[in-house]
Biopython code that builds the backbone (N, CA, C, O; Angstrom):
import numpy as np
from Bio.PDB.StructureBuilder import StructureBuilder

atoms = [
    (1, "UNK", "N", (-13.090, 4.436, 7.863)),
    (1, "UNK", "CA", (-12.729, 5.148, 6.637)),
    (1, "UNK", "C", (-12.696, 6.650, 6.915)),
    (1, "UNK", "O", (-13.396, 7.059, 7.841)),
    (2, "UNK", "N", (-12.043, 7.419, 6.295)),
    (2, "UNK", "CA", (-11.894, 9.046, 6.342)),
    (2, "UNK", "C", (-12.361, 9.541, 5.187)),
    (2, "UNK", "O", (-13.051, 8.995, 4.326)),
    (3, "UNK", "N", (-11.857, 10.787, 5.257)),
    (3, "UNK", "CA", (-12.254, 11.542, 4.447)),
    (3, "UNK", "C", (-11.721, 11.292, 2.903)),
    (3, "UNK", "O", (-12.602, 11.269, 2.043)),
    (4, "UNK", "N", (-10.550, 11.131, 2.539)),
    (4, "UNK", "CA", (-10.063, 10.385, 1.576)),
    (4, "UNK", "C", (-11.150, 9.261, 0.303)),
    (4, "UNK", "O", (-11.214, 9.111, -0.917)),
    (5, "UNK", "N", (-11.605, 8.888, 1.125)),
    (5, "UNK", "CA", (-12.480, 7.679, 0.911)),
    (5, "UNK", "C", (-14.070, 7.896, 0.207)),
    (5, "UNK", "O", (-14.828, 7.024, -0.219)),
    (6, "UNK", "N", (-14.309, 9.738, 0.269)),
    (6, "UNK", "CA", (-15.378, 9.920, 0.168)),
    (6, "UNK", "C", (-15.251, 10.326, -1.410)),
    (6, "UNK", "O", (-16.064, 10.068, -2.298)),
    (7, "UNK", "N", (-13.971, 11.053, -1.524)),
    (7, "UNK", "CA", (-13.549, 10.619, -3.068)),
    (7, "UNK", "C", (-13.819, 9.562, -4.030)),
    (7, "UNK", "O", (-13.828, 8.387, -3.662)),
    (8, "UNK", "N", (-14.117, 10.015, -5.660)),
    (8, "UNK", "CA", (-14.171, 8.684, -6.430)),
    (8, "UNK", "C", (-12.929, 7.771, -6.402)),
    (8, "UNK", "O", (-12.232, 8.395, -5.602)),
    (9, "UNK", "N", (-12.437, 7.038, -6.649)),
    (9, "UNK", "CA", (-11.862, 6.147, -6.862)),
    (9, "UNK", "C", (-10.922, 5.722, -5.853)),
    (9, "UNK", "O", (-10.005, 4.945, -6.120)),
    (10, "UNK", "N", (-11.185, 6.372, -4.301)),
    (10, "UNK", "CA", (-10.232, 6.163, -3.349)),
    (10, "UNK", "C", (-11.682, 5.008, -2.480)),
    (10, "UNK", "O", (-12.847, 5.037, -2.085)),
    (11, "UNK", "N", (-10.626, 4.235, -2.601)),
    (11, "UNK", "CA", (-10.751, 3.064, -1.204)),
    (11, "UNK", "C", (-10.265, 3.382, -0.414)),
    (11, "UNK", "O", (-9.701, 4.459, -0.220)),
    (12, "UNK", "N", (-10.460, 1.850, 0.697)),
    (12, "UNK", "CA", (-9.449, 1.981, 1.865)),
    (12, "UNK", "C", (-7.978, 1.955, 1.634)),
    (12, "UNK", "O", (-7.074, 2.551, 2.220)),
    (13, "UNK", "N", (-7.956, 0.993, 0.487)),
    (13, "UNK", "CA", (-6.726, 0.681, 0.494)),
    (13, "UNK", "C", (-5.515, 1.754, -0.208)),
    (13, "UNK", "O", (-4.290, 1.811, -0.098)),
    (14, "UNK", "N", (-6.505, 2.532, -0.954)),
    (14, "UNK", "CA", (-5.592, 4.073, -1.624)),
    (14, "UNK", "C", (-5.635, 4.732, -0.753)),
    (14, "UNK", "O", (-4.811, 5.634, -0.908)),
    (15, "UNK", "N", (-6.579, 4.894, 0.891)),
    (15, "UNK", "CA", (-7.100, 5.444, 1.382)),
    (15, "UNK", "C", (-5.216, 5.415, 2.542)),
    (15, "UNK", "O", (-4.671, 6.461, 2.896)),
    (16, "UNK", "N", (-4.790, 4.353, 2.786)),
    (16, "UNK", "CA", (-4.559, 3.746, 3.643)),
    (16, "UNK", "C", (-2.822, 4.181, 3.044)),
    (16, "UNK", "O", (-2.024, 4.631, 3.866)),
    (17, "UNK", "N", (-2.395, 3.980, 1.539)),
    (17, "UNK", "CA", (-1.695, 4.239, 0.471)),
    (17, "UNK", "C", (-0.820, 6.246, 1.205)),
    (17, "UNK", "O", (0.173, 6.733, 1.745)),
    (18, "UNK", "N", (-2.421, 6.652, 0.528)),
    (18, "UNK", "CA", (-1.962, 8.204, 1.049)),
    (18, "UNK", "C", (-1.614, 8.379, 2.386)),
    (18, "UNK", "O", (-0.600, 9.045, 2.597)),
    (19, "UNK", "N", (-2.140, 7.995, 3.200)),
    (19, "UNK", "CA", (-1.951, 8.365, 4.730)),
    (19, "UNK", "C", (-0.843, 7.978, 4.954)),
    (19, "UNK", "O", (-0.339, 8.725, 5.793)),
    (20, "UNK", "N", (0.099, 6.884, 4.534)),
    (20, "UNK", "CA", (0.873, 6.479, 4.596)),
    (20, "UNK", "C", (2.366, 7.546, 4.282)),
    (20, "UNK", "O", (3.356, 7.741, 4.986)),
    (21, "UNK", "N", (2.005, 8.053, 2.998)),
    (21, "UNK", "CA", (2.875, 9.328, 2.301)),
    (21, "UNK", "C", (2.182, 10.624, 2.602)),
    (21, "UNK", "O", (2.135, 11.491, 1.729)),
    (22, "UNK", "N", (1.412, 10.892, 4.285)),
    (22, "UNK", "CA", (1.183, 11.947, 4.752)),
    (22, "UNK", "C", (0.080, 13.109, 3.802)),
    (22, "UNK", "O", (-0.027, 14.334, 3.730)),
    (23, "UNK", "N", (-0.557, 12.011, 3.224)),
    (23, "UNK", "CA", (-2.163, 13.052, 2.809)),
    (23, "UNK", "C", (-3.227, 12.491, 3.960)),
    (23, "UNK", "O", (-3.398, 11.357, 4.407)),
    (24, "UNK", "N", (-3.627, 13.283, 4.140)),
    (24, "UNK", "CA", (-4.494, 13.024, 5.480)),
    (24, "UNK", "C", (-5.998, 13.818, 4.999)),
    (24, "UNK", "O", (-7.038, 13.399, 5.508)),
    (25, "UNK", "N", (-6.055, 14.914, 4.052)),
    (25, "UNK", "CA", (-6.986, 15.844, 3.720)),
    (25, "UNK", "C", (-7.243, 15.647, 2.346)),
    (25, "UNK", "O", (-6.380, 15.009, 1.742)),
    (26, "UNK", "N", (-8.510, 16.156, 1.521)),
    (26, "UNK", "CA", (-8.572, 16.176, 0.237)),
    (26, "UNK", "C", (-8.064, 17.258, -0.078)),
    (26, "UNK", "O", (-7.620, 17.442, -1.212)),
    (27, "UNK", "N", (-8.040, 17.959, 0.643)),
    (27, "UNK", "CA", (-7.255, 19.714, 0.544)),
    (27, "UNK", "C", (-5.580, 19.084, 0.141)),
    (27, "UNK", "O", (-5.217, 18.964, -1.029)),
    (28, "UNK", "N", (-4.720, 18.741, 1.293)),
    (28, "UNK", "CA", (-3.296, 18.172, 1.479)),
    (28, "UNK", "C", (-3.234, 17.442, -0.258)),
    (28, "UNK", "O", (-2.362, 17.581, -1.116)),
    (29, "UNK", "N", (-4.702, 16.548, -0.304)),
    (29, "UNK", "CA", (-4.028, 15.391, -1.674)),
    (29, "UNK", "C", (-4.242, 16.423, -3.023)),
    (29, "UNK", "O", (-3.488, 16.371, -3.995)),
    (30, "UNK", "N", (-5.247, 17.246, -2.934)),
    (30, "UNK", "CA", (-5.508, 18.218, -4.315)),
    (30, "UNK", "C", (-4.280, 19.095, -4.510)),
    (30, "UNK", "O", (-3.725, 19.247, -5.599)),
    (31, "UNK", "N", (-3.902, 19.657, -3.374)),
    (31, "UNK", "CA", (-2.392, 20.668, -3.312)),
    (31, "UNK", "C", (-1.130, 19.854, -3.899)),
    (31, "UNK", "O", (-0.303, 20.438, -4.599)),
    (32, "UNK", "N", (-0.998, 18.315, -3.551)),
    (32, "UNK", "CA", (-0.280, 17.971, -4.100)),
    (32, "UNK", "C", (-0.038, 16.924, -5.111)),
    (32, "UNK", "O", (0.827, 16.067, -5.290)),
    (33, "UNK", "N", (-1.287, 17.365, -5.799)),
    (33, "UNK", "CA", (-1.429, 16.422, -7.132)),
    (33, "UNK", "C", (-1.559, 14.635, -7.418)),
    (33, "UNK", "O", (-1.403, 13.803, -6.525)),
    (34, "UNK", "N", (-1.783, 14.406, -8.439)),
    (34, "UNK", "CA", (-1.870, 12.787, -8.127)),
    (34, "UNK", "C", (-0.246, 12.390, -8.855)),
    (34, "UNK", "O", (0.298, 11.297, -8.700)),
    (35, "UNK", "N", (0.133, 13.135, -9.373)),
    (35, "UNK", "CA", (1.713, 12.422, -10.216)),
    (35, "UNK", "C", (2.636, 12.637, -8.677)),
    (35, "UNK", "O", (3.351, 11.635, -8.657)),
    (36, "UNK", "N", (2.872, 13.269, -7.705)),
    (36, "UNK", "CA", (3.478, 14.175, -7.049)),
    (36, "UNK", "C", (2.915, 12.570, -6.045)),
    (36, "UNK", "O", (3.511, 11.495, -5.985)),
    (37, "UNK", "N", (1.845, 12.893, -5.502)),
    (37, "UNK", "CA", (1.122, 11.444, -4.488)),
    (37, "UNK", "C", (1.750, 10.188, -5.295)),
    (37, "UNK", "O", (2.709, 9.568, -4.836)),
    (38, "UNK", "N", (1.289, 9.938, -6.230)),
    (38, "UNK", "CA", (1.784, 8.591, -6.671)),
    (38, "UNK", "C", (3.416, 8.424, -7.147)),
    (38, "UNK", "O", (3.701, 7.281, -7.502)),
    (39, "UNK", "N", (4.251, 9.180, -7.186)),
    (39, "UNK", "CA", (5.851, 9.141, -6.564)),
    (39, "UNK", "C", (5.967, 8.560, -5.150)),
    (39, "UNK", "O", (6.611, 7.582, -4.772)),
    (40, "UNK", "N", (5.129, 9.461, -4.415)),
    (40, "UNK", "CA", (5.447, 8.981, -3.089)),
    (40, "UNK", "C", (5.093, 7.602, -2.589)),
    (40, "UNK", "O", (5.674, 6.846, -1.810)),
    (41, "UNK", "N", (3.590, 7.467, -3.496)),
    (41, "UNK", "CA", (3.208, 6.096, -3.044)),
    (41, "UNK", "C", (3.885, 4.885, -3.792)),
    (41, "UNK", "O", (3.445, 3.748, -3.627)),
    (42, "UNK", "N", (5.254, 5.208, -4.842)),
    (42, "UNK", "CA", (5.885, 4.060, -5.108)),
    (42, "UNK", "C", (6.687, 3.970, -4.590)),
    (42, "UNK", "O", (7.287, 2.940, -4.894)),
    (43, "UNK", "N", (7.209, 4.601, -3.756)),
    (43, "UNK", "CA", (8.354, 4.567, -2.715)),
    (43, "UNK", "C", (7.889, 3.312, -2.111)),
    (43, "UNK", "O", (8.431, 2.212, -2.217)),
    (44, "UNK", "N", (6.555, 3.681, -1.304)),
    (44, "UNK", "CA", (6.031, 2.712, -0.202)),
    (44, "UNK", "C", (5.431, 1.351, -1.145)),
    (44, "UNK", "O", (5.798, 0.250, -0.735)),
    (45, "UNK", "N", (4.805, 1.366, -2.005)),
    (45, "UNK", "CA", (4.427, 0.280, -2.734)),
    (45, "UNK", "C", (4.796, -0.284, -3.877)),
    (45, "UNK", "O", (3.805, -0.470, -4.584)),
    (46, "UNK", "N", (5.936, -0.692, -4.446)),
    (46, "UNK", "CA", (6.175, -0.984, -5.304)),
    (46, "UNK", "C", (5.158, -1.032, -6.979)),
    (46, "UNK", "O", (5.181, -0.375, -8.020)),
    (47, "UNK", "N", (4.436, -2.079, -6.504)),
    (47, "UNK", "CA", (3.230, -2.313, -6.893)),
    (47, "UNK", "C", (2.107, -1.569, -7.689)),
    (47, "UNK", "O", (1.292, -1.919, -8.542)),
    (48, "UNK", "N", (2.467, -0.162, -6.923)),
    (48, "UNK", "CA", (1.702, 0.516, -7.531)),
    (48, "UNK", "C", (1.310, 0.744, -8.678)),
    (48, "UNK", "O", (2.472, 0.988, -9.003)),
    (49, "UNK", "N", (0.710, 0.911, -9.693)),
    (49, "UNK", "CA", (0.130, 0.691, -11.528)),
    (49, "UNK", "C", (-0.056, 2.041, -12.240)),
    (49, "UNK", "O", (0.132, 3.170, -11.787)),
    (50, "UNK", "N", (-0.535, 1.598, -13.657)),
    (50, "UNK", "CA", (-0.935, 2.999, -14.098)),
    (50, "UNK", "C", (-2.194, 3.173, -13.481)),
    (50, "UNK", "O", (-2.548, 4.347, -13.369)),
    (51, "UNK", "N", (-3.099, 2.149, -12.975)),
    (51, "UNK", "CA", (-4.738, 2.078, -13.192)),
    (51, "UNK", "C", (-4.616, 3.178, -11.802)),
    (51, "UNK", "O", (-5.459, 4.074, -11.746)),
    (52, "UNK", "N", (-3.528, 3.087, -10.665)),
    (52, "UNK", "CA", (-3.948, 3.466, -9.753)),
    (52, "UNK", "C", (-3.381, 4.973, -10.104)),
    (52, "UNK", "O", (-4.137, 5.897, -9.803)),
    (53, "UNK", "N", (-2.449, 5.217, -10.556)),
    (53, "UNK", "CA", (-2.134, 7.158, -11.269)),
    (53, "UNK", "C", (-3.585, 7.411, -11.867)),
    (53, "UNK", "O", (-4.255, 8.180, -11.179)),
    (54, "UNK", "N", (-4.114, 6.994, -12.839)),
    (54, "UNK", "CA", (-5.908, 7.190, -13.216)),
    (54, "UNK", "C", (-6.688, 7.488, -12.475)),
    (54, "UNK", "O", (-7.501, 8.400, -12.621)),
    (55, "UNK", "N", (-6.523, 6.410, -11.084)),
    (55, "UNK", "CA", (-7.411, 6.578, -10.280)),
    (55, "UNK", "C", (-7.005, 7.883, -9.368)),
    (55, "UNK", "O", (-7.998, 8.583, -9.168)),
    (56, "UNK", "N", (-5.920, 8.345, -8.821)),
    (56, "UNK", "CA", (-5.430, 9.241, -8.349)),
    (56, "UNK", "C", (-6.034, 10.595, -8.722)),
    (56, "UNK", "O", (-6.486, 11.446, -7.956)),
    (57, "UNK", "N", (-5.921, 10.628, -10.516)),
    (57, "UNK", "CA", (-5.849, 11.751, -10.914)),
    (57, "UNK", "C", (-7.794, 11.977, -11.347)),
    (57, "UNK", "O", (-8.354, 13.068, -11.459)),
    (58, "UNK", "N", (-8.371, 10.772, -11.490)),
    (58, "UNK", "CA", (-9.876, 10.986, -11.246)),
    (58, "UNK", "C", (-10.455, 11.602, -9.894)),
    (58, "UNK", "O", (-11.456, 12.317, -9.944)),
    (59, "UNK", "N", (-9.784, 11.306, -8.620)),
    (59, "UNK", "CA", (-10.225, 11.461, -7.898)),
    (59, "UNK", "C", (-10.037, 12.770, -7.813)),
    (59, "UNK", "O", (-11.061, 13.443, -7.686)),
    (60, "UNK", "N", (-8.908, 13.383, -7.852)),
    (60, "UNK", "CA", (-8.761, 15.110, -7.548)),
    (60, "UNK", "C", (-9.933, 15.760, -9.107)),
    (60, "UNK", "O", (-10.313, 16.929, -9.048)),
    (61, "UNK", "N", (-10.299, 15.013, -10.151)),
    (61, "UNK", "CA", (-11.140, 15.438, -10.944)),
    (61, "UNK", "C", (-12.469, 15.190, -10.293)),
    (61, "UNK", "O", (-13.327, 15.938, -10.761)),
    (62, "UNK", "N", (-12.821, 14.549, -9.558)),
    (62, "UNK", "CA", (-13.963, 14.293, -8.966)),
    (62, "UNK", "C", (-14.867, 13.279, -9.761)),
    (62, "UNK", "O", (-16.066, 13.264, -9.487)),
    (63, "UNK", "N", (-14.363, 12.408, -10.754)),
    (63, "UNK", "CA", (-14.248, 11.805, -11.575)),
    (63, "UNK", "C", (-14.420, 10.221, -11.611)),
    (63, "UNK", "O", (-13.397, 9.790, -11.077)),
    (64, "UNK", "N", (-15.138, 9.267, -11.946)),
    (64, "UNK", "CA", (-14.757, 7.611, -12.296)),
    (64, "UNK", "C", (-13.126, 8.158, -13.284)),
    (64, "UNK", "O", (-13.048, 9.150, -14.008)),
    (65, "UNK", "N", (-12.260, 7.377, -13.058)),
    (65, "UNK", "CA", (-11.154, 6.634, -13.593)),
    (65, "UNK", "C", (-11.670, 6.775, -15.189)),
    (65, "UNK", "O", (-11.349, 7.553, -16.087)),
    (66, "UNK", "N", (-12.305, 6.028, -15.141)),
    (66, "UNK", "CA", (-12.915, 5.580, -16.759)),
    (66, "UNK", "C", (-12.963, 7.123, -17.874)),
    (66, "UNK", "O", (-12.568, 7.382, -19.011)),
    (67, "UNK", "N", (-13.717, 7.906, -16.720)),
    (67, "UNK", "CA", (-14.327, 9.437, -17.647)),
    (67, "UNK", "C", (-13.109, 10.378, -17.525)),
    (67, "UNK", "O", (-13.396, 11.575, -17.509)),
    (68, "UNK", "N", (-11.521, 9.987, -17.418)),
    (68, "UNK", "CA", (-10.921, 10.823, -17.305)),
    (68, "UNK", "C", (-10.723, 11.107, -19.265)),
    (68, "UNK", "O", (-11.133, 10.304, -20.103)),
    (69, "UNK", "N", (-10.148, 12.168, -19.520)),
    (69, "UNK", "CA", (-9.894, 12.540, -20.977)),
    (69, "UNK", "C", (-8.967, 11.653, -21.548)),
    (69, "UNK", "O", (-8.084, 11.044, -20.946)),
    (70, "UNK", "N", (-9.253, 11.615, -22.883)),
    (70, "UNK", "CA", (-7.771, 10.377, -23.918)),
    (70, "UNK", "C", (-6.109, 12.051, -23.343)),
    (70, "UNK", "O", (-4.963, 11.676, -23.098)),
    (71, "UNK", "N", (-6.368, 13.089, -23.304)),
    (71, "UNK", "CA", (-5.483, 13.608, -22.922)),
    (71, "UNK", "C", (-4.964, 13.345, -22.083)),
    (71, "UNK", "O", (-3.762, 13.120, -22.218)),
    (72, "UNK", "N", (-5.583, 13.226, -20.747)),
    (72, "UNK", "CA", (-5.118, 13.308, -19.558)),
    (72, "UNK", "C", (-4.523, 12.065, -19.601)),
    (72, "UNK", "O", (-3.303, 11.927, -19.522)),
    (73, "UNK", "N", (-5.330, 11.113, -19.727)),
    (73, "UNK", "CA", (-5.038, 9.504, -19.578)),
    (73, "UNK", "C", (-3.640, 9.190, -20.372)),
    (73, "UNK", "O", (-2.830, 8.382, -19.919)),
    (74, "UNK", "N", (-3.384, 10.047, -21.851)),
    (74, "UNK", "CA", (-1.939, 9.952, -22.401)),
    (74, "UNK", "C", (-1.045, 11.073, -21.896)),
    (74, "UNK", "O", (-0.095, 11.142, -22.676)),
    (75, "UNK", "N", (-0.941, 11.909, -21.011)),
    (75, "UNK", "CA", (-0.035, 12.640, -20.487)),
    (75, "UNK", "C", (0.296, 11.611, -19.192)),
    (75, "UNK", "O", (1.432, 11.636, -18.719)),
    (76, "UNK", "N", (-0.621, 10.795, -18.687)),
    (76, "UNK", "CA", (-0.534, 10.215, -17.609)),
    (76, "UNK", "C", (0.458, 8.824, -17.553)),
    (76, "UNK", "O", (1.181, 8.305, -16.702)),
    (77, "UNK", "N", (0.090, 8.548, -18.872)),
    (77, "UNK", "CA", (0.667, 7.197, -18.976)),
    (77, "UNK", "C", (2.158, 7.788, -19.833)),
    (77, "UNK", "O", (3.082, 6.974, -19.859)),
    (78, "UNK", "N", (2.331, 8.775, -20.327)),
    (78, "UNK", "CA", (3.969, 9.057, -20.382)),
    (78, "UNK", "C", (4.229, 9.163, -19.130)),
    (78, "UNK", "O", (5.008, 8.342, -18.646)),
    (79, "UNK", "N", (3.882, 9.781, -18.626)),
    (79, "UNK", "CA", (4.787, 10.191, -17.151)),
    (79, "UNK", "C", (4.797, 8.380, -16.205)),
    (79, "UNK", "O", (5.782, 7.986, -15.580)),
    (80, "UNK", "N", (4.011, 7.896, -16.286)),
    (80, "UNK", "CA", (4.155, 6.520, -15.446)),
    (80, "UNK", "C", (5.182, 5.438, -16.334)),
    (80, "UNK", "O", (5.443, 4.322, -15.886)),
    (81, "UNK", "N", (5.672, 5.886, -17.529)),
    (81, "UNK", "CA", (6.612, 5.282, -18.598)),
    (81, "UNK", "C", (7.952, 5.688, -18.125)),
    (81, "UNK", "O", (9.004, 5.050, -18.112)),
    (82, "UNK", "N", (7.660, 6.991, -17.705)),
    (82, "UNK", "CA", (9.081, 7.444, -17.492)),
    (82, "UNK", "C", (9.888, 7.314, -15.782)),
    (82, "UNK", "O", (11.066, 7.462, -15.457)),
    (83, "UNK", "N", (8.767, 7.009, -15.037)),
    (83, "UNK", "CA", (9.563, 6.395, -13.776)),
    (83, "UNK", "C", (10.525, 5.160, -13.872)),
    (83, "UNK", "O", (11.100, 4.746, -12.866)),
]
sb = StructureBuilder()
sb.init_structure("model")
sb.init_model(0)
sb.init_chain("A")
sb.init_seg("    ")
for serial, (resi, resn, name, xyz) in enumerate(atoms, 1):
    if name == "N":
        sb.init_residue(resn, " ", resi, " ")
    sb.init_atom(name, np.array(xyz, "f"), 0.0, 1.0, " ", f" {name:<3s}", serial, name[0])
structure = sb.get_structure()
């Protein structure tokens, strides 16, 4: 596991997700946001969800998923409506 991983809500497998779309740093993934990361990571994964944009955007909050704001969480889920 890396550094990625030491983040809340990043596993291996988000872990594995980013590296994939060239975040390698928490520096690299904070610079380029979790809406910006999770574009890239639907390229590579179809699959990808809202739960995991949450989890994205908890993690650059330093955050559980769960404790993100009813704001954030509804700015989040327009933007994952509109892909």
């Amino acid at each position: 596991m890396g550094v990625l991983t030491e983040l809340p809500n990043i596993g291996k497998v988000s872990e594995s997700r980013l590296n994939e779309v060239g975040i390698f740093t928490q520096e690299q993934f904070r610079q380029m946001g979790s809406k910006e990361a999770f574009v890239r990571i639907r390229v590579v994964d179809t699959t990808a969800c809202l739960h995991m944009l949450y989890g994205l955007q908890g993690a650059i909050e330093g955050v559980k998923d769960s404790f993100l704001s009813v704001e954030t969480k509804g700015d989040l889920k327009a933007f994952y409506r509109m892909l």
